[in-house]
C-alpha positions as CSV (number, residue, x, y, z in Angstrom):
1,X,6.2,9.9,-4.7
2,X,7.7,13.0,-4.0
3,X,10.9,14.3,-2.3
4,X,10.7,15.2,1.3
5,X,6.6,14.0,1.4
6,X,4.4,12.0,3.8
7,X,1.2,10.7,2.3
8,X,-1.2,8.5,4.0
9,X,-2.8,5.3,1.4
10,X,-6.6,4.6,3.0
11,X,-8.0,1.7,1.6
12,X,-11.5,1.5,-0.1
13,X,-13.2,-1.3,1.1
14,X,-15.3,-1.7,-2.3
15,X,-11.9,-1.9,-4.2
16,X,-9.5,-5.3,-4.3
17,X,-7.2,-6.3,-6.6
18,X,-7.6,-10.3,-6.8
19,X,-4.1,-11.1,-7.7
20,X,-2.9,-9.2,-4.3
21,X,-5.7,-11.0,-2.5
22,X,-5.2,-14.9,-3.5
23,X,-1.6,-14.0,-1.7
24,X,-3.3,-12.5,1.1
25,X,-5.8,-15.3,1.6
26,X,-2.8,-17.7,1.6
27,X,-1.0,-15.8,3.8
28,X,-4.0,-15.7,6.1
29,X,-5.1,-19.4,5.1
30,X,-8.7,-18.3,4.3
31,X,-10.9,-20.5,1.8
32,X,-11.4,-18.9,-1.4
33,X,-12.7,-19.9,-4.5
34,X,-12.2,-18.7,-8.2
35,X,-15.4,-18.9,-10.5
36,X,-15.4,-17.6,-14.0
37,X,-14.2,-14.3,-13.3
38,X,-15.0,-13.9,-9.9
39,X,-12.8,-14.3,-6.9
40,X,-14.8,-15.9,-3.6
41,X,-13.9,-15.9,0.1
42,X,-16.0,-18.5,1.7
43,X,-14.1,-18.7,4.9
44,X,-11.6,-16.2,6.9
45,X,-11.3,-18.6,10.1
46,X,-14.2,-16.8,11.9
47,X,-15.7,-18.0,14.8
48,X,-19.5,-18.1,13.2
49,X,-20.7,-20.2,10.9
50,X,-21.7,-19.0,7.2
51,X,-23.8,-21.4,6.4
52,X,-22.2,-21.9,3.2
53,X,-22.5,-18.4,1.9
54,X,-19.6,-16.6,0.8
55,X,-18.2,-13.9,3.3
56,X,-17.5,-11.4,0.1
57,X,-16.3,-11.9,-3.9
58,X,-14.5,-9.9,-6.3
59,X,-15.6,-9.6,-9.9
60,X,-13.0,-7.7,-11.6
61,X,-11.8,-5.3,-8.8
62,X,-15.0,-5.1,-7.1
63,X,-15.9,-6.3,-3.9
64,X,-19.1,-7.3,-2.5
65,X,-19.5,-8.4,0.9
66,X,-22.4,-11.2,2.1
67,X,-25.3,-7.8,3.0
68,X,-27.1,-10.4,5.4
69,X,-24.1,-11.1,8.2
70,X,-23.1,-7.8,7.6
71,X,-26.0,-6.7,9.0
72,X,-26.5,-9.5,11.6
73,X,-26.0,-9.4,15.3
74,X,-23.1,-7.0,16.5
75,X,-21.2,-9.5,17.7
76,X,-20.4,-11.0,14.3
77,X,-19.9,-7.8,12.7
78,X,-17.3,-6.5,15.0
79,X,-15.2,-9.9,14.4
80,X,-15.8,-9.6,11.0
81,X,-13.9,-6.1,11.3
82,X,-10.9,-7.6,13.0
83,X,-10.9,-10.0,10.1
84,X,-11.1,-7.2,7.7
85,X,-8.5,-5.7,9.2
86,X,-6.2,-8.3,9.6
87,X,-7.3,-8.9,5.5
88,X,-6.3,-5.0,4.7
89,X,-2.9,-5.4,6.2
90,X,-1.5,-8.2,4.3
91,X,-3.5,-6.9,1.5
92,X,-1.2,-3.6,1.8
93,X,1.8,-4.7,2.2
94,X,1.7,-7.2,-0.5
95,X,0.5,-4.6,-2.3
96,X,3.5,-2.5,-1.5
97,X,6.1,-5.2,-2.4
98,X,4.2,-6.4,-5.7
99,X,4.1,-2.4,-7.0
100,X,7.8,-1.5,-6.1
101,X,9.3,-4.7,-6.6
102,X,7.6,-4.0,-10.2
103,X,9.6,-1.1,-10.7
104,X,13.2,-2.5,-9.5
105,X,13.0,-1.3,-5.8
106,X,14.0,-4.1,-2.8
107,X,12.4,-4.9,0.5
108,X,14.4,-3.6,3.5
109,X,13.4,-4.5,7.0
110,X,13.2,-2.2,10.2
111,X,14.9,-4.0,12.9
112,X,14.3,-1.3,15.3
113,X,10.2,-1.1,14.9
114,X,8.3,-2.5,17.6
115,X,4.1,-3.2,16.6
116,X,1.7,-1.3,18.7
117,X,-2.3,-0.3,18.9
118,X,-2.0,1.3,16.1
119,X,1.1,0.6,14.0
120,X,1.7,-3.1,13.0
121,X,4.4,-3.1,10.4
122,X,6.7,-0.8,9.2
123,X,9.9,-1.6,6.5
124,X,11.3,0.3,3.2
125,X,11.4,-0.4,-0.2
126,X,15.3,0.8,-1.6
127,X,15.9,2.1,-5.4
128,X,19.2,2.8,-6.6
129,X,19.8,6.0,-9.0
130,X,21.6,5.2,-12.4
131,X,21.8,9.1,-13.1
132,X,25.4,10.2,-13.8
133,X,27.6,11.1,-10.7
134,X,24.4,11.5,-8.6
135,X,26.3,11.8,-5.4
136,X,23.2,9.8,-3.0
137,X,22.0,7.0,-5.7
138,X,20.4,5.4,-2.6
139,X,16.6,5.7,-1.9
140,X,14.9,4.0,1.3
141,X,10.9,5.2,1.6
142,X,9.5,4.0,4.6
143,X,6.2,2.3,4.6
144,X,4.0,2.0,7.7
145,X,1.1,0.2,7.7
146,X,-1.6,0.9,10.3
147,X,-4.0,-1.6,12.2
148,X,-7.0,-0.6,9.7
149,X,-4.7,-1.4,6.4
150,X,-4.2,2.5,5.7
151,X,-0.3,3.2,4.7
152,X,1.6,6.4,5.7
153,X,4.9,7.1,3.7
154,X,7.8,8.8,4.3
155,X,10.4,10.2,1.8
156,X,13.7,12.7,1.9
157,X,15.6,13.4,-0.9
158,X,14.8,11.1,-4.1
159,X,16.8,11.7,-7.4
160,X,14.7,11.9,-10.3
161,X,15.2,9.0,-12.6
162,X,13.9,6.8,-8.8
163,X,11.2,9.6,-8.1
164,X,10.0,8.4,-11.7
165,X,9.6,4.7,-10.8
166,X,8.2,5.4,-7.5
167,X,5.4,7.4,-9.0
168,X,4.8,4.7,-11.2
169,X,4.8,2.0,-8.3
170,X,2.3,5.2,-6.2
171,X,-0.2,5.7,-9.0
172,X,-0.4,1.8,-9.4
173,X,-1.1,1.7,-5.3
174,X,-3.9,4.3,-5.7
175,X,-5.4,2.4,-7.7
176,X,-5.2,-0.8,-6.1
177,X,-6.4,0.8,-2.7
178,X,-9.1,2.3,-5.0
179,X,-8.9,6.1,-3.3
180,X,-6.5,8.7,-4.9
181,X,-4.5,10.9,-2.6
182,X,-5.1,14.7,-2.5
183,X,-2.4,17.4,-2.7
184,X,-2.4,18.7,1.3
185,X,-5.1,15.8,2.5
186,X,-3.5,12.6,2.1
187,X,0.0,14.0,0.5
188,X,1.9,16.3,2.7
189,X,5.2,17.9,1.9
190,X,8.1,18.7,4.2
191,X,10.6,20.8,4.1
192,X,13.3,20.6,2.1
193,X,16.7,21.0,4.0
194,X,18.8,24.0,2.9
195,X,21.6,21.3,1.7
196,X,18.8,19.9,-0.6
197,X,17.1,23.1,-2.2
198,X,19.8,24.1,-5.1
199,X,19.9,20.1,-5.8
200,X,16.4,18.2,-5.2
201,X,14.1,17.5,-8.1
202,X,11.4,18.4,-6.4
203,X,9.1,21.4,-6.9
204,X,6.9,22.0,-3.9
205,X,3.9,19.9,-5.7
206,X,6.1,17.1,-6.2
207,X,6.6,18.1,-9.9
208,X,10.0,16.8,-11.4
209,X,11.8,19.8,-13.1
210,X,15.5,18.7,-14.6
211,X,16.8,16.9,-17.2
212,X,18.5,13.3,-15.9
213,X,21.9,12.1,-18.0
214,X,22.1,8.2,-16.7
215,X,24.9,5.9,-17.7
């Protein structure tokens, strides 16, 4: 996580991590069962019956969906999207609050967002700086999660020894979304107000490049 950045998380629908989705599936109240190693969904309150088969399981942190009502009458594939989807955006935030709360960050909610089409949640996570008279030791990145599950960020200025455990928290987030973020795809950097340049930790590729004193 860089200073003065926007990147955009897209999930990877062939990539779950099962401790994040036993809390989404209780969130959601959807059946599951854990076998051995594997982690099964047998029921996410749709409408059609399974028939006893499982909607999709997770062996390790891959996912396999049932292939035969995937494929089946368009009808049930589009609700099974809208259950996906609703799946992806518990499955992110949790994700979000397991990762940063990891690393010592807080939840913060927005008060002033309102859900629409597209955006349904919205909130930041807030680190505080330990470094030595570090004027701003506050940090509040804003996470908004869209209708699909994807997560767009957006950071200001972030003093090093917090831009360290937010990378930490955003590498662990790649990887449980299971697609890594590319340098002017997914991760775009602003610019860095003039106030900012002679202080920010930041290089423009979001490299850290002082030496931190904290007390």
């Amino acid at each position: 996580m860089s200073c003065f950045e926007s990147s955009k998380f897209l999930k990877n629908p062939q990539v779950m991590n099962q401790a994040v989705l036993i809390k989404a599936c209780q969130e959601l109240g959807w059946k599951y069962e854990i076998r051995q190693d594997e982690l099964i969904v047998l029921n996410a309150n749709q409408k059609d019956d399974l028939k006893g088969e499982y909607l999709l399981k997770v062996k390790g942190d891959t996912v396999s969906y049932n292939s035969y009502y995937m494929k089946n009458a368009k009808e049930f594939v589009s609700e099974l999207q809208e259950v996906f989807f609703k799946l992806n955006v518990v499955y992110a935030k949790e994700t979000i609050l397991k990762e940063f709360e990891g690393v010592g960050f807080s939840f913060k909610r927005d008060f002033d967002f309102v859900a629409n089409e597209e955006e349904v949640d919205r909130f930041y996570m807030v680190g505080y700086s330990k470094i030595e008279n570090e004027e701003e030791n506050k940090t509040e990145i804003q996470f908004t999660i869209l209708k699909d599950g994807s997560v767009v960020t957006d950071s200001n200025y972030i003093p090093e020894d917090i831009h360290k455990l937010a990378d930490e928290a955003m590498l662990k987030m790649d990887n449980a979304f299971g697609n890594k973020r590319r340098e002017g795809i997914e991760i775009k950097r602003k610019e860095v107000p003039v106030k900012y340049q002679a202080k920010t930790y930041c290089t423009t590729n979001g490299q850290l490049k002082s030496t931190i004193k904290i007390t």
